[in-house]
C-alpha positions as CSV (number, residue, x, y, z in Angstrom):
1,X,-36.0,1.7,-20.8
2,X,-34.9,3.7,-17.4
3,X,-33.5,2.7,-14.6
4,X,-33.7,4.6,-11.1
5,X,-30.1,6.1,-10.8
6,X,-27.4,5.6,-13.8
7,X,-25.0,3.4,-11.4
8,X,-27.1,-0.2,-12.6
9,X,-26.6,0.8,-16.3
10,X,-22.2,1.1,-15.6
11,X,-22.5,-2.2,-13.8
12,X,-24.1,-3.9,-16.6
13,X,-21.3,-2.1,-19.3
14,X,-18.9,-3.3,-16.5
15,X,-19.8,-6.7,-16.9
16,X,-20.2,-6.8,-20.6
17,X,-17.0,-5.9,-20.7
18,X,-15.2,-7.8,-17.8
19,X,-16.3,-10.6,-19.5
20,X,-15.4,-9.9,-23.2
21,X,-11.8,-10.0,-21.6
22,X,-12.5,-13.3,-19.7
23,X,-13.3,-14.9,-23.0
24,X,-10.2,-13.3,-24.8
25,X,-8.1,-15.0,-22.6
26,X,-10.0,-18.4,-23.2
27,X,-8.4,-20.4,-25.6
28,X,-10.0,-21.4,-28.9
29,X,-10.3,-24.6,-31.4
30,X,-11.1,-24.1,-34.3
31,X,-13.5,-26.0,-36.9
32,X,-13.0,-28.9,-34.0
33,X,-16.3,-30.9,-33.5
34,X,-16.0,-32.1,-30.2
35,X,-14.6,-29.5,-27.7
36,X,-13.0,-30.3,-24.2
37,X,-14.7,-27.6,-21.9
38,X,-12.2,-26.2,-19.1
39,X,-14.0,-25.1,-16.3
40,X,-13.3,-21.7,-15.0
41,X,-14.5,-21.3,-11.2
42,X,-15.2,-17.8,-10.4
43,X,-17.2,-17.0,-6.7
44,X,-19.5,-13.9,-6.9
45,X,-19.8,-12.5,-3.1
46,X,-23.2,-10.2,-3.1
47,X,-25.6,-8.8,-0.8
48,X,-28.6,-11.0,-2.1
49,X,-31.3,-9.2,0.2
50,X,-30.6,-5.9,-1.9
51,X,-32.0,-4.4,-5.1
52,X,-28.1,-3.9,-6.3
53,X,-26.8,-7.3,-5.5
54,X,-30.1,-8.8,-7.2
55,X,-29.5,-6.3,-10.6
56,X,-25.9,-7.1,-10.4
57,X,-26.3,-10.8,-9.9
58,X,-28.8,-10.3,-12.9
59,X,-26.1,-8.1,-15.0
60,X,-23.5,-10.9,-14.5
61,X,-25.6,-13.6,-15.2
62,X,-26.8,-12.2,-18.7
63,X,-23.8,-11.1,-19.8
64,X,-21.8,-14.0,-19.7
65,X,-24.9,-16.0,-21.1
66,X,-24.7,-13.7,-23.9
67,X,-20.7,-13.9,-24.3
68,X,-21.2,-17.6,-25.1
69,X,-24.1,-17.4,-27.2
70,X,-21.8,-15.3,-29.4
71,X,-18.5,-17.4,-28.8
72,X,-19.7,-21.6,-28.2
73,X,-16.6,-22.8,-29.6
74,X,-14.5,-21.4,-26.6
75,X,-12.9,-24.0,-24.8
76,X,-13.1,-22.4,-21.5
77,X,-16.1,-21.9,-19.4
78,X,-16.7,-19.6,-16.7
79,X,-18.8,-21.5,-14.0
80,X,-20.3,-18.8,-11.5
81,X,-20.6,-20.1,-7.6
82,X,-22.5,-16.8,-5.7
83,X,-22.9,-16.8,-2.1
84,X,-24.6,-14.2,0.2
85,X,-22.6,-11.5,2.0
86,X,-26.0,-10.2,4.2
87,X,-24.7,-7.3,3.7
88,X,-21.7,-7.9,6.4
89,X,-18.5,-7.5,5.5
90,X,-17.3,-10.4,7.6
91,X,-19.8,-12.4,6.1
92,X,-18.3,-11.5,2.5
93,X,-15.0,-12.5,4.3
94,X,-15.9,-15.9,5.5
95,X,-17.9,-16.4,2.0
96,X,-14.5,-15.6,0.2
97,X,-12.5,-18.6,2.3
98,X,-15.2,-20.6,1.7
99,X,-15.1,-20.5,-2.2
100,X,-11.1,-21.0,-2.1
101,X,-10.6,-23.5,0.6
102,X,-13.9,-25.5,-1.2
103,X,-14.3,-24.5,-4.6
104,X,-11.0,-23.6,-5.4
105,X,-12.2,-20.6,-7.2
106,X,-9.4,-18.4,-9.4
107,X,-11.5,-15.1,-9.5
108,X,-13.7,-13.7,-6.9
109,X,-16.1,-10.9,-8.0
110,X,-17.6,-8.9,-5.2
111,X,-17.6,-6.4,-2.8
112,X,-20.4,-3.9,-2.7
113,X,-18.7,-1.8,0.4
114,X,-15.3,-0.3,1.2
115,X,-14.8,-2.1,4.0
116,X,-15.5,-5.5,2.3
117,X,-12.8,-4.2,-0.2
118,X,-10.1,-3.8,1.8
119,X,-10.8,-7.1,3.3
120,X,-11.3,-9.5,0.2
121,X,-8.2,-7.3,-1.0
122,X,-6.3,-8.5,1.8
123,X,-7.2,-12.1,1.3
124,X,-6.8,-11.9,-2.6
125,X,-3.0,-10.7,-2.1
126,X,-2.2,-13.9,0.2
127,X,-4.5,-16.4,-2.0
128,X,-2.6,-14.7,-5.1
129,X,-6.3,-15.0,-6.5
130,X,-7.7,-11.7,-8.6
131,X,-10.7,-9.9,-7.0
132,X,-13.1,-7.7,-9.2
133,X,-14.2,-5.4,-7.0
134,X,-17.3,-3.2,-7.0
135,X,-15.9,-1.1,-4.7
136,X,-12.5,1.5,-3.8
137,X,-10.0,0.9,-1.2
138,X,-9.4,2.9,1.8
139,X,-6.7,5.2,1.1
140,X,-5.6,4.4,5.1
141,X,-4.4,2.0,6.8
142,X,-4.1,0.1,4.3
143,X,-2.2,2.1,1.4
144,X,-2.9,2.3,-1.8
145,X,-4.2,0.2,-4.3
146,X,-1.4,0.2,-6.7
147,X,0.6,-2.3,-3.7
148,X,-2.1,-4.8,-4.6
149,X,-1.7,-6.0,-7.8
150,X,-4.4,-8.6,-7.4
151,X,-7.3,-5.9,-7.1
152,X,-8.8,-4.6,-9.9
153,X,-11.7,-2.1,-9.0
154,X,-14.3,-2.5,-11.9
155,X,-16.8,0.1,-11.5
156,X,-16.0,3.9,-11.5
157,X,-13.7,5.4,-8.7
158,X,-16.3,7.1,-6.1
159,X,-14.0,10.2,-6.7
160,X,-14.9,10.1,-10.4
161,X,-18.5,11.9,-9.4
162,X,-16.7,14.9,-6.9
163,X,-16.3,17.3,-10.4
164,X,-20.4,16.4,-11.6
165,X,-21.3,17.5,-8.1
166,X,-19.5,20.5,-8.3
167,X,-20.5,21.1,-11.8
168,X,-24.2,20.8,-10.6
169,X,-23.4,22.9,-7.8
170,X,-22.4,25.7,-10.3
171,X,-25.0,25.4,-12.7
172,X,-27.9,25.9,-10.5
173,X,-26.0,29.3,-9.2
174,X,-25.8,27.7,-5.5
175,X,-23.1,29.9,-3.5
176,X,-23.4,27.5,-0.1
177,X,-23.9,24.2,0.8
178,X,-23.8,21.9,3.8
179,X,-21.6,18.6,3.3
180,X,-23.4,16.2,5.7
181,X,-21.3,12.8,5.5
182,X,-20.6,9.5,7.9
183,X,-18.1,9.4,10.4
184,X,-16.5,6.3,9.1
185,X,-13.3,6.1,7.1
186,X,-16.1,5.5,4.1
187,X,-17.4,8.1,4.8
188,X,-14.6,10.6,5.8
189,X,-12.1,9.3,2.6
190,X,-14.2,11.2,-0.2
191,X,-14.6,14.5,2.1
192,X,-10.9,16.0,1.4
193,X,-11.7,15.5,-3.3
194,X,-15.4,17.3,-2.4
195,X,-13.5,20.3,0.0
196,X,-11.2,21.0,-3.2
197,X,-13.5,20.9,-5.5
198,X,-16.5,22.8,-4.3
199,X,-14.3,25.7,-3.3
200,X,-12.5,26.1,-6.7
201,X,-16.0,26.2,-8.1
202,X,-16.4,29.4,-5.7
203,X,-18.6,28.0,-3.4
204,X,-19.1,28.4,0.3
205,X,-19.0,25.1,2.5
206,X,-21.1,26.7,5.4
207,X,-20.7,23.3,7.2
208,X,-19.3,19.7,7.4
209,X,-21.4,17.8,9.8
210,X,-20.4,14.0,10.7
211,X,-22.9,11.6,12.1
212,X,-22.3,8.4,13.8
213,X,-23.5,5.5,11.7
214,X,-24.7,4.3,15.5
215,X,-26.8,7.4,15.8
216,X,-30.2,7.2,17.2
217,X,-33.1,8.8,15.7
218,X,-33.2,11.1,18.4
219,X,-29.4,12.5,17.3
220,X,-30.0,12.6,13.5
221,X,-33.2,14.5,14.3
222,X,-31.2,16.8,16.6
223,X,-28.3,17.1,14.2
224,X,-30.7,18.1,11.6
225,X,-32.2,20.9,13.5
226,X,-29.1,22.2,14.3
227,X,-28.1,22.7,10.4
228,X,-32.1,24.1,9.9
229,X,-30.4,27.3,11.7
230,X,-27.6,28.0,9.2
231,X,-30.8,28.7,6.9
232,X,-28.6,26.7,4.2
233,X,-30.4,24.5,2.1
234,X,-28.4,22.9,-0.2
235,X,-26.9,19.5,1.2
236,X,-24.6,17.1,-0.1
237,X,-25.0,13.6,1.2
238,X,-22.3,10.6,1.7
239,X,-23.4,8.3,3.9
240,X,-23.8,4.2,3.9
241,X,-26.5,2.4,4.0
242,X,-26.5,1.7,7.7
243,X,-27.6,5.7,7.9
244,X,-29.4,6.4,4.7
245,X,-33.3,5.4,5.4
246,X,-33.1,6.9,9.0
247,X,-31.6,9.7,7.7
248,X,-34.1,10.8,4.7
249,X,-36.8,9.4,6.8
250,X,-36.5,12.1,9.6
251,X,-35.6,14.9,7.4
252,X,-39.5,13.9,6.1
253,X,-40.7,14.2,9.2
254,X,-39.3,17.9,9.7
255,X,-40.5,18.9,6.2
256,X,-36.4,18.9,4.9
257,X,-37.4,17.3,1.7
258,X,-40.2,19.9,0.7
259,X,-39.9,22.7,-2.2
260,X,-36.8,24.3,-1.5
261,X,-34.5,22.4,-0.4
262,X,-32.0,20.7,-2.9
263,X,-30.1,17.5,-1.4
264,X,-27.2,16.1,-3.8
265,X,-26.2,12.3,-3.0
266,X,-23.4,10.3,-4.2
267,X,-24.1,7.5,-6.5
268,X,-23.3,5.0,-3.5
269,X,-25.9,6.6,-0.9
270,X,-28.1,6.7,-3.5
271,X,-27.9,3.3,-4.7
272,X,-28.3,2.9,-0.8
273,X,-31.3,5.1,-0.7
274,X,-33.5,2.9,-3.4
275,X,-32.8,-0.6,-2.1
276,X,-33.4,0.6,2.2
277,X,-36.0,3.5,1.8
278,X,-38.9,1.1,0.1
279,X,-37.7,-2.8,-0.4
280,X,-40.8,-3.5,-1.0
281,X,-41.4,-0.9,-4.0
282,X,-40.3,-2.0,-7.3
283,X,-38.2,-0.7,-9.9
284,X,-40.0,1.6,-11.9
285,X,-38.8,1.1,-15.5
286,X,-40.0,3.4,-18.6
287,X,-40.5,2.2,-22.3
288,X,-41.9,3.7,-25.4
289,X,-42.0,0.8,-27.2
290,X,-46.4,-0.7,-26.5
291,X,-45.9,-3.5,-28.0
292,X,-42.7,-4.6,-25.4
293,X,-45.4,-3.2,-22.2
294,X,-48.0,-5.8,-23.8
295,X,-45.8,-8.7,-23.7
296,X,-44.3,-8.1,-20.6
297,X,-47.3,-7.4,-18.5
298,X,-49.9,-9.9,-20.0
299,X,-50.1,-13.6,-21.1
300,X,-51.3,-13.1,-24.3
301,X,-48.6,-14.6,-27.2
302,X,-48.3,-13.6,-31.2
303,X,-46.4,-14.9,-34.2
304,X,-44.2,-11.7,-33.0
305,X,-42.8,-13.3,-29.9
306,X,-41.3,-16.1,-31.8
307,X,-38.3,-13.6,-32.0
308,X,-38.0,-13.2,-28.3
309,X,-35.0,-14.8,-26.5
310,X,-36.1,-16.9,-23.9
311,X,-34.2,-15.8,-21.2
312,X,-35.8,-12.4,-21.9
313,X,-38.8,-13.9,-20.6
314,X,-37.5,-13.6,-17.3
315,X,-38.7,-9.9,-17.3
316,X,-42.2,-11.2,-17.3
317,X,-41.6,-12.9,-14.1
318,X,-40.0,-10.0,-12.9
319,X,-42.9,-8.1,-12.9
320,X,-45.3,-10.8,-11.7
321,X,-43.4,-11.0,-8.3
322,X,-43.4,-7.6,-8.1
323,X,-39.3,-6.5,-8.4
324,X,-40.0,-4.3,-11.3
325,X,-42.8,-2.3,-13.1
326,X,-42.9,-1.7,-16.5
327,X,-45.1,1.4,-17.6
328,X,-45.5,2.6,-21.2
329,X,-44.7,6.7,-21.8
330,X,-44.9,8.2,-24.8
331,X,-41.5,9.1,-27.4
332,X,-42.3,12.4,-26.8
333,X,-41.8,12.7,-23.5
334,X,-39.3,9.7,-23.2
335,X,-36.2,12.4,-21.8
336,X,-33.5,10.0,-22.0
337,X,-33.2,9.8,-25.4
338,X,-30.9,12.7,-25.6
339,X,-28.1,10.1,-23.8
340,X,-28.8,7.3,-26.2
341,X,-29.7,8.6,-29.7
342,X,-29.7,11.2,-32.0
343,X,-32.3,13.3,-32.4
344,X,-34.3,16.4,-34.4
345,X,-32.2,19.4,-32.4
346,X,-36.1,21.1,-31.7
347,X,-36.9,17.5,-29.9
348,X,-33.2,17.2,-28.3
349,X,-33.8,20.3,-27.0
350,X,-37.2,20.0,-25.5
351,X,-35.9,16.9,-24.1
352,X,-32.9,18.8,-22.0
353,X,-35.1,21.5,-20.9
354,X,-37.2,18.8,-19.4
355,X,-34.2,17.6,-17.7
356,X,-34.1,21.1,-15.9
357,X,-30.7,21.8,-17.9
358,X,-31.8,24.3,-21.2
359,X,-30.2,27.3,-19.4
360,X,-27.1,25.9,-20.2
361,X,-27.6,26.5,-23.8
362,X,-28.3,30.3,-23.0
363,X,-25.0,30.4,-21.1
């Protein structure tokens, strides 16, 4: 089964493990029949309107549902209190006083954007309460995040993905691109790592263009005619989501998105791009497996389904409201099985030239 974009799958690891380490610190009784449960209060500050809060939320939820399926004798429970950020980062703000000055949470998970990081890591350094982040800091004004010891960033640094770009960059032979980013501290922090590493890959930055996340249509459209003249047609893209649906949606409309034209997006803006561009579309997932498409899709039951989880039932209801699709593909043409199994070396490699990568063997 695929997801859309590879940043939902390290969430879900993240979580698994996050709370693997939760439970390690909960202490155990052993062989004792009647267990005094410690509540654990932990608040869990997400953008609820969005397809990554709602996968998150989801990623969260079933991983620390499975954690205690596998370890009831703990004597610690982590209870889960979410409230709905909107998407603002003072509304994450106010959420987060909320949940201490009410719940009296000891662990706040959250923030899905920069700015709500540097916020909630504010507040967690006065509350002297740990905040998991889903999110960097700012590297300015606010320092680094080494001088708060109570933020722990969870998911990968943004920087991590600067080297794959560069390495993607390389591979398809491109010798100029145009790095088209926000003109926010978000936007501008990541620009310096991409500089670096784009030239040592001997590649030409023809242009670094900065838009207002206030632009109207009217600018973006302008801006983007202005880079249609540097006849460069390679772009990198870092913007937020304030700017992502305008911005792909008017490069449509001037045919920027047709055969010929390669735009590279960071994993943020693109996580950005599937939840703004189409809310309404649902998450296309893939599986070869017909029997698993049957169950899902229909409401027809078999001595087979007596081995299904119930929670796992949920995915049924998933696709009758209409937040996901499940379709059935064949093995053969299933092209992410290279990443998660091993394989015949004729399939894995008919598999990676599908992917658009079996020059690299040639290399």
């Amino acid at each position: 089964m695929e997801f859309q974009g590879k940043k939902q799958t390290i969430l879900c690891l993240s979580f698994v493990t996050l709370f693997s380490l939760l439970g390690l610190l909960c202490a155990k009784i052993d062989g004792s029949p009647n267990i005094v449960v410690e509540e654990v209060h932990v608040g869990v500050i997400l953008d609820m309107g969005s397809r990554e809060g709602k996968i998150i939320l989801s990623c969260i939820s079933t991983s620390l549902s499975d954690f205690y399926h596998l370890h009831n004798n703990y004597s610690t429970r982590v209870i889960l209190h979410t409230r709905d950020s909107k998407g603002k980062a003072l509304h994450a703000l106010s959420a987060a006083l909320n949940l201490l000055d009410k719940i009296k949470v000891e662990a706040i998970i959250g923030a899905q954007t920069r700015m709500e990081a540097n916020l909630l890591a504010e507040l967690g350094e006065e509350a002297k309460v740990p905040v998991l982040s889903l999110s960097g800091l700012r590297t300015s004004p606010f320092g680094a995040p080494g001088e708060y010891p109570f933020f722990v960033e969870i998911t990968q640094d943004e920087t991590s993905q600067v080297t794959a770009i560069s390495g993607l960059i390389e591979m398809f032979k491109w010798r100029a691109v145009i790095l088209l980013y926000e003109n926010t501290d978000y936007g501008r922090d990541i620009i310096p790592f991409f500089i670096n590493s784009i030239e040592e890959a001997n590649v030409t930055i023809v242009y670094k263009s900065c838009i207002a996340a206030s632009s109207a249509d009217e600018q973006i459209i302008e801006e983007l005619r202005n880079l249609t003249k540097l006849k460069t047609t390679v772009f990198v893209v870092h913007v937020s989501h304030f700017l992502v649906p305008r911005l792909f949606l008017n490069a449509k409309k001037l045919g920027l998105l047709s055969e010929g034209y390669a735009w590279i997006m960071t994993s943020t803006s693109m996580n950005f791009l599937h939840s703004s561009m189409d809310p309404s579309k649902p998450i296309q997932l893939w599986n070869d497996n017909t029997a698993a498409v049957y169950f899902a899709q229909g409401n027809k039951r078999s001595n087979g389904m007596r081995h299904l989880h119930l929670k796992f039932l949920s995915a049924k209801d998933k696709i009758r409201d209409g937040e996901t699709a499940l379709s059935h593909i064949g093995t053969d043409f299933m092209i992410a099985d290279p990443l998660n199994k091993g394989l015949p070396n004729h399939v894995f490699h008919r598999h990676v030239a599908s992917m658009g990568l079996q020059f690299s063997f040639d290399a």
